[in-house]
N, C-alpha and C positions, 0 to 999 in steps of 0.2 A: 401081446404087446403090439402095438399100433406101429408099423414100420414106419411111417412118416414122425410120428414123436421121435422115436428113435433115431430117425435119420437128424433131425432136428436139433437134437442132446448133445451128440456125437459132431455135427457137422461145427456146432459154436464149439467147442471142448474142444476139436481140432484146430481152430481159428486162435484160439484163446492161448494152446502148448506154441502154437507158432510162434504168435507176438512173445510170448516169455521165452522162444531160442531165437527171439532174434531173426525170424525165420518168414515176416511179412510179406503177402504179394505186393505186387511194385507198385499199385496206385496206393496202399499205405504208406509205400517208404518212407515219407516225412514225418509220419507221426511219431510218436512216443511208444517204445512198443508195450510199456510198462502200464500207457494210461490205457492199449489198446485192448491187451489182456485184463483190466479193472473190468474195464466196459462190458467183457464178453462174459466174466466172470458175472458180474454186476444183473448183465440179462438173462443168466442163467437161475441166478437168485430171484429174480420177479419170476422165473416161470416156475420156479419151488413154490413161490409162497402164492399164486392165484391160481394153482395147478394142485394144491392141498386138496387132500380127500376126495378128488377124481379120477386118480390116475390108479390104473391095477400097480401088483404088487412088484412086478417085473420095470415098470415104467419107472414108480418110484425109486427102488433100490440103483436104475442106470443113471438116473438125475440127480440122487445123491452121490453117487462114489462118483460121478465125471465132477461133480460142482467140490464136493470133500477133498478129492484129488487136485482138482484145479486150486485150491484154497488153500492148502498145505506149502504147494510148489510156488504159488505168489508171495508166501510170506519167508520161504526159505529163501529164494533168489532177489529178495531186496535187503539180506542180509550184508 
């Protein structure tokens, strides 16, 4: 696994659980944290789908369950 992918996967996924606790650095503060975690969510998806069939098996299984995970928790917490 490419540690910079991974650091990359992880680092939006951590950006992305932030804004859905509420948990924004201070130059987001203003924003929405709902549209903030769409967005991270959002760019995690273009990196699934232009990142298809390149990525070893390790890469892809971390891009799916951080983006699966992220996707479950967005739709549970706008309940």
């Amino acid at each position: 696994m490419n540690p910079h992918f991974a650091s990359l996967i992880l680092g939006l996924g951590t950006q992305a659980t932030a804004a859905l606790e509420g948990k924004l650095p201070a130059e987001a503060a203003g924003a929405n944290p709902r549209d903030v975690a769409r967005a991270l969510i959002d760019t995690l998806g273009v990196l699934e789908e232009k990142t298809r069939g390149n990525l070893d098996a390790d890469e892809q299984r971390l891009l799916t369950e951080v983006l699966t995970n992220l996707r479950i928790r967005f739709v549970q917490e706008g309940r």
